[in-house]
OpenMM code with the backbone's topology and positions (N, CA, C; nanometers):
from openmm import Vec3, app, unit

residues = "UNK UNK UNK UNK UNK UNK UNK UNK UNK UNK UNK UNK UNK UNK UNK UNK UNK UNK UNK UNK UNK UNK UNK UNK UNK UNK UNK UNK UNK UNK UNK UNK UNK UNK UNK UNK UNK UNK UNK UNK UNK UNK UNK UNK UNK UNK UNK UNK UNK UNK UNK UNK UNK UNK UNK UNK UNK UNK UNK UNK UNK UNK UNK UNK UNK UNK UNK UNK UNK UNK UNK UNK UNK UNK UNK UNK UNK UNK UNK UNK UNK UNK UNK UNK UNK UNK UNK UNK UNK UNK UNK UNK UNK UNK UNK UNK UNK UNK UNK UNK UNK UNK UNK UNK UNK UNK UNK UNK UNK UNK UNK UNK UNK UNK UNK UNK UNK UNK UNK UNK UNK UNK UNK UNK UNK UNK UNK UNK UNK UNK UNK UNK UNK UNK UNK UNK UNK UNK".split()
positions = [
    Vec3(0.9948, -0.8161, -2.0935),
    Vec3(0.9318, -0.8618, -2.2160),
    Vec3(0.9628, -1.0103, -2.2334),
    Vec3(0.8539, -1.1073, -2.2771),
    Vec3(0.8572, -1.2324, -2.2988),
    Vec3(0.9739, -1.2607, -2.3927),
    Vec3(1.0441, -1.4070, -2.4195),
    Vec3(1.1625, -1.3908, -2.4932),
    Vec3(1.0733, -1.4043, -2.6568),
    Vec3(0.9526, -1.4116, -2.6403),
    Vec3(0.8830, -1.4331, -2.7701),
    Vec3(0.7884, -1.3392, -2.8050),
    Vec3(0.8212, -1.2303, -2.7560),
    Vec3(0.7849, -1.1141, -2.7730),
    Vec3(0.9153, -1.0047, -2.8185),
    Vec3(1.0394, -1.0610, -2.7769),
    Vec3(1.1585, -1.0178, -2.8042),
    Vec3(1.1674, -1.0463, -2.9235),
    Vec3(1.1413, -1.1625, -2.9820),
    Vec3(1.1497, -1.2014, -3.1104),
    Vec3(1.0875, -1.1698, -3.2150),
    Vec3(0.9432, -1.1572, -3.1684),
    Vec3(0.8800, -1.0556, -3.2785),
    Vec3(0.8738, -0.9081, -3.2746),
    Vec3(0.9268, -0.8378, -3.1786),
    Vec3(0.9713, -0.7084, -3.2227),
    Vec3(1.1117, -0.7002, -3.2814),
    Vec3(1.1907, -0.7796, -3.2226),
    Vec3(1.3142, -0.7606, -3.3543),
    Vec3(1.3209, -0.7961, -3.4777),
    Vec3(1.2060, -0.9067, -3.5212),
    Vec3(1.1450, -0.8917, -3.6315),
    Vec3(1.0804, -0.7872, -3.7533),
    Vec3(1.0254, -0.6945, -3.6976),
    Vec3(0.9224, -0.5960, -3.7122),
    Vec3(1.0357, -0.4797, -3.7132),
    Vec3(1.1482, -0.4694, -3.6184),
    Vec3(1.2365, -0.3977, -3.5994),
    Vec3(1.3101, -0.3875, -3.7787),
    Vec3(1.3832, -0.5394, -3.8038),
    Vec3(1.4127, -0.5593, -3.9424),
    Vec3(1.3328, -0.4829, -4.0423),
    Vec3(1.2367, -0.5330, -4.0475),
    Vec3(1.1289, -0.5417, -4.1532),
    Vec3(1.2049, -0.3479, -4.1297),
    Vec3(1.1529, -0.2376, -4.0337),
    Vec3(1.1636, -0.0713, -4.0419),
    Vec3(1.3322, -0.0885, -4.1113),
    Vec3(1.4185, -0.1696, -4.0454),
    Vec3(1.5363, -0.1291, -4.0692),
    Vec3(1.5701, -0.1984, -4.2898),
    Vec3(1.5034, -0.2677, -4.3137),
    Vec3(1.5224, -0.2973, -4.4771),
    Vec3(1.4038, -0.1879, -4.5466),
    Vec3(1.2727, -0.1266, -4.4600),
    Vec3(1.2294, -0.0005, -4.5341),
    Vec3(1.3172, 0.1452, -4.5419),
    Vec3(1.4033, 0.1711, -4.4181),
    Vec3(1.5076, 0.2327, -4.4251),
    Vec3(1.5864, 0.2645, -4.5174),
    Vec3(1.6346, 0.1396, -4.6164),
    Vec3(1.6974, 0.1220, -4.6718),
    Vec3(1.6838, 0.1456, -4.7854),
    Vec3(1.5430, 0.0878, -4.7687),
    Vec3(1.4496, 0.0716, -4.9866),
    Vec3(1.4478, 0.2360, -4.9742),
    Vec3(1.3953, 0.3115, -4.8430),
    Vec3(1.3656, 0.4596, -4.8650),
    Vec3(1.4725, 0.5349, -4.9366),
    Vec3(1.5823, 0.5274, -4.8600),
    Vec3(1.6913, 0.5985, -4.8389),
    Vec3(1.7820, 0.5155, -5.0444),
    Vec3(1.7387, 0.4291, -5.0687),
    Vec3(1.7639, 0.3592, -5.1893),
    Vec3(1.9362, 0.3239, -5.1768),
    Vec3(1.9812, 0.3066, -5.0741),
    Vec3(2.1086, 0.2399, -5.0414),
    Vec3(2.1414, 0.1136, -4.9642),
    Vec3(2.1698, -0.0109, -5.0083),
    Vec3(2.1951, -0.0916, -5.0136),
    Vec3(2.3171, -0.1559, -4.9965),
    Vec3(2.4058, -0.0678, -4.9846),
    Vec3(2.5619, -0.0641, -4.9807),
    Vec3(2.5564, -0.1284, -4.8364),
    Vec3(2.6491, -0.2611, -4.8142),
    Vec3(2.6919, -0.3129, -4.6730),
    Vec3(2.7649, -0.2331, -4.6102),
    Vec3(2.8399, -0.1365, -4.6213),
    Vec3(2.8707, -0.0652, -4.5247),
    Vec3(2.7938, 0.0628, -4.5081),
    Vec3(2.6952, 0.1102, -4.5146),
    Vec3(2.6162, 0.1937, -4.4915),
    Vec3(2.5527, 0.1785, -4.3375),
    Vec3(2.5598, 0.2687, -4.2876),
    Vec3(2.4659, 0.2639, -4.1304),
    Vec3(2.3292, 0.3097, -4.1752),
    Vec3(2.2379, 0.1504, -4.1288),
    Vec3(2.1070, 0.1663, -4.1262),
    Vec3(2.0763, 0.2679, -3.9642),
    Vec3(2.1033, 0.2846, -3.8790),
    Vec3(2.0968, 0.3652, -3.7669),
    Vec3(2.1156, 0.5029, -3.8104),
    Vec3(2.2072, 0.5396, -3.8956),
    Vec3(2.2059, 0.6893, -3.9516),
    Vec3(2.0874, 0.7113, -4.0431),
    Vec3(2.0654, 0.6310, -4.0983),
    Vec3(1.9580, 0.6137, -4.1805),
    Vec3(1.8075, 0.6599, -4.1083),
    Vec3(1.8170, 0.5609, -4.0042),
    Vec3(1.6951, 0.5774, -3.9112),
    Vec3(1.6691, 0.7000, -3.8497),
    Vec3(1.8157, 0.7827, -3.8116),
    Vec3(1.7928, 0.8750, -3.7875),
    Vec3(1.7551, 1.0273, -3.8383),
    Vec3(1.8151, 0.9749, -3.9785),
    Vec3(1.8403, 1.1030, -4.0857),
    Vec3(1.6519, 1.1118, -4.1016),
    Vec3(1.5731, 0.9795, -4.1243),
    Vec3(1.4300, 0.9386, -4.1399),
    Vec3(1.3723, 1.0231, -4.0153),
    Vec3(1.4279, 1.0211, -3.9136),
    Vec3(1.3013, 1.0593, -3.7785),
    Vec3(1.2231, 0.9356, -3.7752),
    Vec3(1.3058, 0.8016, -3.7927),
    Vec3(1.1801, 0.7107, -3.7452),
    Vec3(1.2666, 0.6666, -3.5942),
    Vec3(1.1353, 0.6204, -3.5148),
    Vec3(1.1396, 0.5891, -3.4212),
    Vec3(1.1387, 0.4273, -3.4146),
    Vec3(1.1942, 0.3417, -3.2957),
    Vec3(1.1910, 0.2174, -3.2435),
    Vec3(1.0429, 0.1734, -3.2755),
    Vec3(1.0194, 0.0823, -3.2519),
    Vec3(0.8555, -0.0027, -3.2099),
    Vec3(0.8437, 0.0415, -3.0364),
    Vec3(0.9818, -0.0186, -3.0038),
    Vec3(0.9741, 0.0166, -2.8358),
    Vec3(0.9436, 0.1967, -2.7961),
    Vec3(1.0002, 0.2605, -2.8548),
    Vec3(1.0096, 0.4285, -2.8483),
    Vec3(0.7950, 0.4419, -2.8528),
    Vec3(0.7467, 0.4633, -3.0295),
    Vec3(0.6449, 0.4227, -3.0265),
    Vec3(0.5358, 0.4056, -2.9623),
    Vec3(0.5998, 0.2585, -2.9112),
    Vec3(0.4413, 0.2194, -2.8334),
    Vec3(0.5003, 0.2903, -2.6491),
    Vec3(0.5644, 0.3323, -2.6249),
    Vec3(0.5929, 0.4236, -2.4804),
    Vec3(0.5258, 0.5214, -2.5360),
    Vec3(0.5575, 0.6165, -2.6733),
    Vec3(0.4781, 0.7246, -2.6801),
    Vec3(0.3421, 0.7020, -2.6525),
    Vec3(0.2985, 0.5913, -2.7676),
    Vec3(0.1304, 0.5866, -2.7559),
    Vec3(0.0803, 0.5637, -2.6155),
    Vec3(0.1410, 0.4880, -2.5468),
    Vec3(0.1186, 0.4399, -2.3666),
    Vec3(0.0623, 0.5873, -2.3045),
    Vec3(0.1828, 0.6549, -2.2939),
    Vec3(0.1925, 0.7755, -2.2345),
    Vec3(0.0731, 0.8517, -2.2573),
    Vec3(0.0862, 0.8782, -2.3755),
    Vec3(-0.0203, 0.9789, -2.4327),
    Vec3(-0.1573, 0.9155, -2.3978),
    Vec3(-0.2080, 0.7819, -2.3930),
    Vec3(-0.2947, 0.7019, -2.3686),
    Vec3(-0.3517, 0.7969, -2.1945),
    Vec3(-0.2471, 0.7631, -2.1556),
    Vec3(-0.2785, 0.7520, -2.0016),
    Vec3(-0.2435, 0.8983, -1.9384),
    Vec3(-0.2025, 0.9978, -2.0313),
    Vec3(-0.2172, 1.1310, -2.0272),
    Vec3(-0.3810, 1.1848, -2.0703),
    Vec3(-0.4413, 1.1108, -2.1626),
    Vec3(-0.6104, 1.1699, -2.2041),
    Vec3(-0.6664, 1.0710, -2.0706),
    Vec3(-0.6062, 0.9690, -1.9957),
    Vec3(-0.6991, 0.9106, -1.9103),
    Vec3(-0.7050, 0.9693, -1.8147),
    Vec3(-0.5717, 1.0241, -1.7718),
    Vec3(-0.5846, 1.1606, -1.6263),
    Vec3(-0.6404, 1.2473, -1.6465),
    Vec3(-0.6354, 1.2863, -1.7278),
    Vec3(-0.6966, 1.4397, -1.8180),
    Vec3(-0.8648, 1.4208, -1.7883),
    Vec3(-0.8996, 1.2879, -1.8418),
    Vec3(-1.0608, 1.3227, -1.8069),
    Vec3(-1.0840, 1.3367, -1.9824),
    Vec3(-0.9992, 1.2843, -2.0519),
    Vec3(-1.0402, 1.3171, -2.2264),
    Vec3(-1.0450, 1.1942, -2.3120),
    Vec3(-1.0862, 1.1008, -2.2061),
    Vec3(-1.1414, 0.9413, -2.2920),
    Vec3(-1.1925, 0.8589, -2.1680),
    Vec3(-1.3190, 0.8381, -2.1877),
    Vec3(-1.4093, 0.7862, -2.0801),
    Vec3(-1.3489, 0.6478, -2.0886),
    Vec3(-1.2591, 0.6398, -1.9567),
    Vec3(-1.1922, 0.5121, -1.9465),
    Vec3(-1.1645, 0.4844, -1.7960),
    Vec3(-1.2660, 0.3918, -1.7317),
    Vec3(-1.2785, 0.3961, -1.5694),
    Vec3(-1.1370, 0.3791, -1.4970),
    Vec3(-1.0594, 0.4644, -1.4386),
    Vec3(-0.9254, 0.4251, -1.3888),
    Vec3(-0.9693, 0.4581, -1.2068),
    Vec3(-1.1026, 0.4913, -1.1619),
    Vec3(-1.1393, 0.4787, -0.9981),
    Vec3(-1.0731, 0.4379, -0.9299),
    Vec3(-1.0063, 0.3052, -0.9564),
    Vec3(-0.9363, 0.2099, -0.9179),
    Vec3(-0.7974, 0.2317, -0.8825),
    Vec3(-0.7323, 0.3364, -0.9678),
    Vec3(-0.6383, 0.3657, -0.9627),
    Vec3(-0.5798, 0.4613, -0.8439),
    Vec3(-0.4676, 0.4442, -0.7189),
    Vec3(-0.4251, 0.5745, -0.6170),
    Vec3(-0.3007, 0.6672, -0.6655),
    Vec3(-0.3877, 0.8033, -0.6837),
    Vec3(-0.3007, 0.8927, -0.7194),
    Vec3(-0.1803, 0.9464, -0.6033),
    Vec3(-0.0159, 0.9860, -0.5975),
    Vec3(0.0265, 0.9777, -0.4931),
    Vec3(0.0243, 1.1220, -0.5442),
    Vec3(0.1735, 1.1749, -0.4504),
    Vec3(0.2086, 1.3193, -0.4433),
    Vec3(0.2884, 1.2925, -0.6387),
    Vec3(0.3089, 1.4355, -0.6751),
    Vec3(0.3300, 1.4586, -0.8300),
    Vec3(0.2560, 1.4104, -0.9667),
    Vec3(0.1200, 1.3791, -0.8985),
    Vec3(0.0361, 1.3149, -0.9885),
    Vec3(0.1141, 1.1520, -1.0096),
    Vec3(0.1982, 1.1125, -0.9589),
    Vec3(0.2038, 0.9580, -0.9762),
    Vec3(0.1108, 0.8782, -0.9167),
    Vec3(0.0900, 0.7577, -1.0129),
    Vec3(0.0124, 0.6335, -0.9473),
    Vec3(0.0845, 0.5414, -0.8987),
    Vec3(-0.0168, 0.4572, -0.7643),
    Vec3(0.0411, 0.3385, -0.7125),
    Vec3(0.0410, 0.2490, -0.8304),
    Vec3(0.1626, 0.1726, -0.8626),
    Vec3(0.1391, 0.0889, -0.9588),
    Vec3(0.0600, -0.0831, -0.8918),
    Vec3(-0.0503, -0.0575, -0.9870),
    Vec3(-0.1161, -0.2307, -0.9423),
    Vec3(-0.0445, -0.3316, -0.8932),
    Vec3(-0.1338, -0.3841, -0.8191),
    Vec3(0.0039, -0.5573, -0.8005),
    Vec3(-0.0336, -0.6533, -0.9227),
    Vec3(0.0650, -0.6900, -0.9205),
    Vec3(0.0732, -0.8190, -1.0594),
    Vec3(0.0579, -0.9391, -1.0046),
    Vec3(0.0167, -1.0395, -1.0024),
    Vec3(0.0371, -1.1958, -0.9840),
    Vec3(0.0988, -1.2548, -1.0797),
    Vec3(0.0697, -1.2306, -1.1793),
    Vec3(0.1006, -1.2873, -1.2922),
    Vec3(0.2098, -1.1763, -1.4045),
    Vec3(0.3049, -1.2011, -1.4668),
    Vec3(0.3457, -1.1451, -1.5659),
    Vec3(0.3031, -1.0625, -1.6506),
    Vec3(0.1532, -1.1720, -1.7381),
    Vec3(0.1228, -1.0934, -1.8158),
    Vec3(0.0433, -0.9458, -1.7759),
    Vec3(-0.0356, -0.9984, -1.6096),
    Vec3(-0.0437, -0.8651, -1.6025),
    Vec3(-0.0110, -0.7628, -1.5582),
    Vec3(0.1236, -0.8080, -1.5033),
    Vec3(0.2659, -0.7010, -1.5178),
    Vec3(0.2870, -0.6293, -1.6130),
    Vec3(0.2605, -0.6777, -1.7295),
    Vec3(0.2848, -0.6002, -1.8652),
    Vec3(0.1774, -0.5981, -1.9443),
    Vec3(0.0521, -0.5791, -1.8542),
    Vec3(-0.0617, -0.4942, -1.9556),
    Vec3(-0.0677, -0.3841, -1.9195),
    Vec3(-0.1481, -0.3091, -1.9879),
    Vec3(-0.1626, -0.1749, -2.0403),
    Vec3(-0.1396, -0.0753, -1.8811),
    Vec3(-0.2084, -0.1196, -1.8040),
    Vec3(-0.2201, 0.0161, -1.6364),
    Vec3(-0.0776, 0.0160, -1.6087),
    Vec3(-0.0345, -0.1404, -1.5549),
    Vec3(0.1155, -0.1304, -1.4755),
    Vec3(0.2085, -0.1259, -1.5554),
    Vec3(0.2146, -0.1256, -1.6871),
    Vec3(0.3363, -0.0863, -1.7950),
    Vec3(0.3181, 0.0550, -1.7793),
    Vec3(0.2664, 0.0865, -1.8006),
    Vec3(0.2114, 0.2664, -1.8360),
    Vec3(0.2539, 0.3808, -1.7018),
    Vec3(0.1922, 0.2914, -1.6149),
    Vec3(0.2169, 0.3493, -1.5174),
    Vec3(0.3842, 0.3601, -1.4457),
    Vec3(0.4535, 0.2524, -1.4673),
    Vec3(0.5679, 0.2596, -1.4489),
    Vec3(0.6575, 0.3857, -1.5531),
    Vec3(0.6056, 0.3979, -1.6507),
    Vec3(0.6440, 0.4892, -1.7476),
    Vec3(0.6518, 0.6214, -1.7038),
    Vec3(0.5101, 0.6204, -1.6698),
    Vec3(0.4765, 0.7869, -1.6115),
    Vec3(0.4925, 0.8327, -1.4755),
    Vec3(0.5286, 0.7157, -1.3933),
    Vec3(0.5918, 0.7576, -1.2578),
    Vec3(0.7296, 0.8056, -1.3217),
    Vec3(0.8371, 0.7861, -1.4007),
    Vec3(0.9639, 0.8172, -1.4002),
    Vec3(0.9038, 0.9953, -1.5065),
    Vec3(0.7943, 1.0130, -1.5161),
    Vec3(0.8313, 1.1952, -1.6213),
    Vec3(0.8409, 1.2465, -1.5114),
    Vec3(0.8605, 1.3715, -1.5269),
    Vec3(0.9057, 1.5115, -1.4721),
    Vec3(0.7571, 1.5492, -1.4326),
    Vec3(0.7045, 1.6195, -1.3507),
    Vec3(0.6053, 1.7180, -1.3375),
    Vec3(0.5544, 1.7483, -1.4296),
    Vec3(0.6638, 1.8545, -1.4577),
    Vec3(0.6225, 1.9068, -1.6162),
    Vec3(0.6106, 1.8868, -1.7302),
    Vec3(0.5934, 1.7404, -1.6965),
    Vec3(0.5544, 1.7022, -1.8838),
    Vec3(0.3867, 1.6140, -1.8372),
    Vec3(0.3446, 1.5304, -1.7085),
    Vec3(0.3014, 1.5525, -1.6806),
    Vec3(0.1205, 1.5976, -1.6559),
    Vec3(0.1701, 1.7532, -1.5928),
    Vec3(0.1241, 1.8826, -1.6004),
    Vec3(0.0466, 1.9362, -1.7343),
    Vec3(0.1154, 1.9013, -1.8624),
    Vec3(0.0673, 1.9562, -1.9599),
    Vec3(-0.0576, 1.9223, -1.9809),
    Vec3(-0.1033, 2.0902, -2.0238),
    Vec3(-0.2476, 2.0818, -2.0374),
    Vec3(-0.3288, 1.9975, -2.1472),
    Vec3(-0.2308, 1.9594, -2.2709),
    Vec3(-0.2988, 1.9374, -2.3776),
    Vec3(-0.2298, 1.8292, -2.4253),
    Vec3(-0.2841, 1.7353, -2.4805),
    Vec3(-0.2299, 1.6094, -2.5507),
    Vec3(-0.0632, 1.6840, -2.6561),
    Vec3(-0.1057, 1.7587, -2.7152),
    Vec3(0.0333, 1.7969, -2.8291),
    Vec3(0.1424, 1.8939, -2.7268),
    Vec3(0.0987, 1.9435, -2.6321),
    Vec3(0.2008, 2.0408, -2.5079),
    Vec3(0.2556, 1.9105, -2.4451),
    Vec3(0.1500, 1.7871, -2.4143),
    Vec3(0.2265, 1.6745, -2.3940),
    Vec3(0.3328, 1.5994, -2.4655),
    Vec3(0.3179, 1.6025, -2.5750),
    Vec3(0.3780, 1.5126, -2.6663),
    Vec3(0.4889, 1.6128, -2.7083),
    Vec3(0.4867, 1.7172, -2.7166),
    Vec3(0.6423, 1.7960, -2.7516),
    Vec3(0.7242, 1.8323, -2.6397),
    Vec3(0.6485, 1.8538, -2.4932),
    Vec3(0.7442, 1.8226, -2.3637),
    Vec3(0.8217, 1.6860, -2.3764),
    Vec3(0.7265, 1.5983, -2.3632),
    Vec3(0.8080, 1.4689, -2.3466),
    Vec3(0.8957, 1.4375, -2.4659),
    Vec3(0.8825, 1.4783, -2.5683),
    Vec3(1.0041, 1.4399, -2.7299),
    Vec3(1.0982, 1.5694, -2.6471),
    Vec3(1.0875, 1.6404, -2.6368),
    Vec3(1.2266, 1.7324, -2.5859),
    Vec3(1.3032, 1.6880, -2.4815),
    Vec3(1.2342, 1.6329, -2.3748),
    Vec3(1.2821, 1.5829, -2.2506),
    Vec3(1.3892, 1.4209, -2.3206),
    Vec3(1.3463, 1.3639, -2.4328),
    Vec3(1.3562, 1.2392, -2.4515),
    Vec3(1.5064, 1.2556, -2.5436),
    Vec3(1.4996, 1.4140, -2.6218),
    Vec3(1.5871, 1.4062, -2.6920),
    Vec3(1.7276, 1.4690, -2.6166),
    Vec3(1.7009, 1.5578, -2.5252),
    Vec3(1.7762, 1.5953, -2.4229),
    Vec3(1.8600, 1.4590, -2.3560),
    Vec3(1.7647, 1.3822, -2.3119),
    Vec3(1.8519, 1.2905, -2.2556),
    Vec3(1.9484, 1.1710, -2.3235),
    Vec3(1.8774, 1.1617, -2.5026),
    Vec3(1.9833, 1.1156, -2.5865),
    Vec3(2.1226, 1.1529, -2.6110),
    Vec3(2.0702, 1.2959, -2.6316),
    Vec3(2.1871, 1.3654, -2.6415),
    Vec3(2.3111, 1.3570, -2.5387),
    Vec3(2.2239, 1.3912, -2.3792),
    Vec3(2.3219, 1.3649, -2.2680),
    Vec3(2.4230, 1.2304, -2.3349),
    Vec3(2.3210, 1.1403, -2.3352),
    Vec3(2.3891, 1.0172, -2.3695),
    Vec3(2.5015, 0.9828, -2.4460),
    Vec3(2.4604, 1.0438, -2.5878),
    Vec3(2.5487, 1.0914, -2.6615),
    Vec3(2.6899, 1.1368, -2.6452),
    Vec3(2.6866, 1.2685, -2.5937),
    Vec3(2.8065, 1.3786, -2.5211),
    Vec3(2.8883, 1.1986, -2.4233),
    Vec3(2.8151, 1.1657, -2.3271),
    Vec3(2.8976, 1.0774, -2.2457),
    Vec3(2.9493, 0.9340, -2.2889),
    Vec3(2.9044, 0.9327, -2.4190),
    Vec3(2.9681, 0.7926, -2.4816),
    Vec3(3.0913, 0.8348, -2.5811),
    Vec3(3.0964, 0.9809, -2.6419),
    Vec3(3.2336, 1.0333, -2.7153),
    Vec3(3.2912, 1.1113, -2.6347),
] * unit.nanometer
topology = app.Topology()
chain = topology.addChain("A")
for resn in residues:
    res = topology.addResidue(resn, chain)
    for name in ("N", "CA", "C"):
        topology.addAtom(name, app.Element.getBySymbol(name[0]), res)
């Protein structure tokens, strides 16, 4: 990510983390806005826009949004070759971001037949591995 793209999502980041706050109506400096965030179920900007990616390019395999991807080589596990980039930015447009995303799921998330079988595989798979995370940092 550009360093000025870093900057305006930690921007935008603020802005969720002081609605957090107005929600939750605590204001207290020692309060964890992160417990907050979590107690909410809100998600990152970064979390987010991976979901929307995913799901994007899950209705584009699917065949459930007329969106020409011909272009694209499917390998073994339904992964794609990811495009070559010349340039940065289009390193980080929409095919080769996405695609780097969805080469790292499982089969089975995937596999799923349906946009919402998609989207609750991959939040389980996502919260599983927080958790791992979790367990190995206490």
């Amino acid at each position: 990510m550009a360093p000025m793209q870093k900057h305006l999502t930690h921007r935008i980041e603020m802005v969720q983390r002081s609605a957090a706050r107005y929600v939750q109506n605590d204001y207290h400096y020692t309060s964890s806005v992160t417990n907050m965030l979590r107690e909410l179920k809100w998600s990152t900007l970064e979390q987010r826009r991976n979901q929307a990616s995913l799901t994007m390019l899950h209705k584009i395999h699917n065949k459930q949004v007329n969106v020409d991807h011909s272009y694209l080589t499917t390998t073994l596990n339904n992964k794609y070759l990811i495009p070559h980039s010349k340039t940065k930015h289009h390193m980080n447009s929409f095919f080769p971001r996405s695609i780097r995303l969805w080469n790292k799921l499982l089969t089975e998330i995937k596999d799923a037949p349906t946009v919402p079988a998609f989207a609750t595989k991959w939040t389980e798979k996502v919260l599983c591995f927080l958790i791992d995370v979790l367990i190995e940092l206490f």
